[in-house]
N, C-alpha and C positions, 0 to 999 in steps of 0.2 A: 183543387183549391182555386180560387179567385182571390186578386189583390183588392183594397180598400182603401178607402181614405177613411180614413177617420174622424167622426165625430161623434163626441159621445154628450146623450142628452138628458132628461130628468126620467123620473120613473111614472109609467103612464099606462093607460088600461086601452091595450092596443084596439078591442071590438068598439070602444065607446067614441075615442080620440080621431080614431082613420075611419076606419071602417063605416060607422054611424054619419061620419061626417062627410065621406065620399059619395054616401051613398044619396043624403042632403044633395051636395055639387049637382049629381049625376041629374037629379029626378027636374033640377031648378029650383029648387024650396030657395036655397041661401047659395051666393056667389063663393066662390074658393076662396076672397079676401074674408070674405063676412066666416067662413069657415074656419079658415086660421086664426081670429081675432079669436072666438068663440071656444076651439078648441084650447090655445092659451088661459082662458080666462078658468075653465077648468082645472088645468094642473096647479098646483101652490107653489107662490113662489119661485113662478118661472116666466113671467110676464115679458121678462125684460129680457132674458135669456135663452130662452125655447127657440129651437132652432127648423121650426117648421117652416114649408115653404105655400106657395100657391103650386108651385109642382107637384106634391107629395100626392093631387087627385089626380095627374095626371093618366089616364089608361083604365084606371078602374071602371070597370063597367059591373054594380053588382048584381047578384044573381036576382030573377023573378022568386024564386022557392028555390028549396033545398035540392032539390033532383035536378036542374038546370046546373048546366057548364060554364063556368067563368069565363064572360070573353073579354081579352085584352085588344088594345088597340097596339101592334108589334111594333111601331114606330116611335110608342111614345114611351116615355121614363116608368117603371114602373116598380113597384114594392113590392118588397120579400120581406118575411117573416122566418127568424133561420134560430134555432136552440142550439148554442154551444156545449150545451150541458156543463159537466165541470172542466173543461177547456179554455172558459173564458180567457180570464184574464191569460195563455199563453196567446191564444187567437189575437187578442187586441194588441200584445204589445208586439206581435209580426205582420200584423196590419193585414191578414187574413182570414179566409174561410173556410172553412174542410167540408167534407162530405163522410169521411171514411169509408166503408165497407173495401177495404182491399179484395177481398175476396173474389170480387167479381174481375179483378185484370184489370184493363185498359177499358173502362165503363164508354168511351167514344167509339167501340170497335162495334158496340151493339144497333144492328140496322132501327131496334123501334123497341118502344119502350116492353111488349109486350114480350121481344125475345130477352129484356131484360129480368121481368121478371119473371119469368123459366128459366133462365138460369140461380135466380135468387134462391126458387123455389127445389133447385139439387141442391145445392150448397144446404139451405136448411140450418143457417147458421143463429139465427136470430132466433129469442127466448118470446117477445111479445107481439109475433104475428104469426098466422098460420098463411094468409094470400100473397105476400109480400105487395098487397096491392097501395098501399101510401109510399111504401118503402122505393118501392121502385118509382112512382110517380117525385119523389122526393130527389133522388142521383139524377132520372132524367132531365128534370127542369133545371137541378143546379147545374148540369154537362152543357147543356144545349141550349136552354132561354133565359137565364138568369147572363146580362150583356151590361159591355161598359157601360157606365151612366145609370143603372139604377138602382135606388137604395135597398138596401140591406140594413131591418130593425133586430139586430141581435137580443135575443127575450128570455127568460125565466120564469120556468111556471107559464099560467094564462093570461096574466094582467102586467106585468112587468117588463120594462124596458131597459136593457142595460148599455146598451149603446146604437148609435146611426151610423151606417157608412155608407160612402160611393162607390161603386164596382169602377175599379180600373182596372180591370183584364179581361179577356176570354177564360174559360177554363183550362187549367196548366194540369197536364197530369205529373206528380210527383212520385218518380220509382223509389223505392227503397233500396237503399245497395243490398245485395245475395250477401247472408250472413255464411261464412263457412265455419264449421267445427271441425278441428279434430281428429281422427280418427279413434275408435274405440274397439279393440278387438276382444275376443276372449281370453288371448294372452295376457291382455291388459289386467282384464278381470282378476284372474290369477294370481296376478301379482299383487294390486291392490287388497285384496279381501282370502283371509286362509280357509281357502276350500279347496278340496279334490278336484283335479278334473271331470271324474266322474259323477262328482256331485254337482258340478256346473255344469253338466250335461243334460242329468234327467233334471235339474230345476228349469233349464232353459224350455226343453221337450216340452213337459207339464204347461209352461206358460205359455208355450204357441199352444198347446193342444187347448188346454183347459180356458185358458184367458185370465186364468189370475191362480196363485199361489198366497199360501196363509204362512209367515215364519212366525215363530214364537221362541221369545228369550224376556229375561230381566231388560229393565229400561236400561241405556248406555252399551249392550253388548253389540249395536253396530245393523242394527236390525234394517234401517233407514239407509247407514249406507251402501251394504249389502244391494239393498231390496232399488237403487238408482242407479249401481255400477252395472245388475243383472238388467236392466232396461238397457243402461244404455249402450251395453256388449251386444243387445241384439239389433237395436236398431244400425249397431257400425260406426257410431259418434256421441 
């Protein structure tokens, strides 16, 4: 994660507002002041209030065409574009940023982005990529070039802005404390649920061997509990 300052600003159509308007700055068509007036004067009702700066073009340099590299200037302030999804509002009111994917450990152990994604790509955890190629370009830049001092537009959807903030940290990694269960034996089983031992024997055999067992009874005769105690006698917890 990364800490923030918070500011939160009106709702705005991020390609049109920065984007369009940087890229204005960058070429010299219109000055960074004449850009902010202008970008204002687009949103409703926020003339007075829009909390845009001359900084916000800072860095940007945009692409010639689509297949060209995005280059930054590393020195200067520069903008992120970050999707909370449904997180927001916990994100804003701990004045933070996530990244997620636990999966991957301590995502600063990975020498380069490419060994990050090989590892993405065993794990295999994720349902809307097969390359993990954004995926990973996404942990790497919030790990390692997303830095104190620049802005962070928390979004929704494509055109929607739900809030501004400043980076004030490095990236923090946050462990989770080791959750411990338990213990679960077949003993246990036993007790809880009236079956033979012999019959919690060949049901366990069956489900290693087979990978899945069918019970069948009337609804309420326990079928569900059975069928979770018998999981969790084998996993041991």
């Amino acid at each position: 994660m990364v800490e923030l300052k918070k500011k939160v600003g009106y709702e705005i159509d991020c390609e049109k507002t920065v984007y369009q308007y940087a890229k204005m700055v960058y070429d010299g068509e219109i000055t960074s002041e004449q850009a902010v007036k202008s970008m204002v004067k687009e949103v409703a009702n926020a003339i007075e209030d829009i909390l845009f700066e001359d900084s916000i073009f800072e860095g940007i340099i945009p692409k010639k065409n689509m297949t060209d590299t995005v280059l930054t200037d590393k020195n200067a302030v520069r903008d992120w574009i970050y999707s909370p999804y449904e997180y927001w509002e916990q994100l804003y009111s701990e004045g933070i940023c996530t990244i997620g994917r636990d999966y991957l450990g301590d995502p600063t152990l990975y020498a380069n982005r490419e060994e990050m994604q090989s590892a993405m790509l065993d794990c295999g955890t994720e349902k809307y990529t097969t390359t993990y190629r954004n995926a990973s370009l996404e942990v790497w830049q919030f790990v390692h070039e997303i830095a104190p001092g620049d802005i962070i537009y928390a979004k929704k959807g494509q055109s929607t802005i739900l809030g501004r903030g400043v980076v004030t940290s490095d990236f923090i990694l946050v462990e989770e404390p080791e959750v411990v269960y338990d213990a679960y034996t077949k003993d246990d089983f036993l007790q809880d649920v009236y079956m033979s031992e012999e019959r919690y024997n060949t049901l366990a055999a069956l489900l290693l061997t087979k990978k899945n067992i069918i019970l069948q009874g009337a609804p309420g005769v326990g079928k569900t509990y059975a069928a979770k105690r018998l999981a969790y006698s084998i996993m041991g917890f």
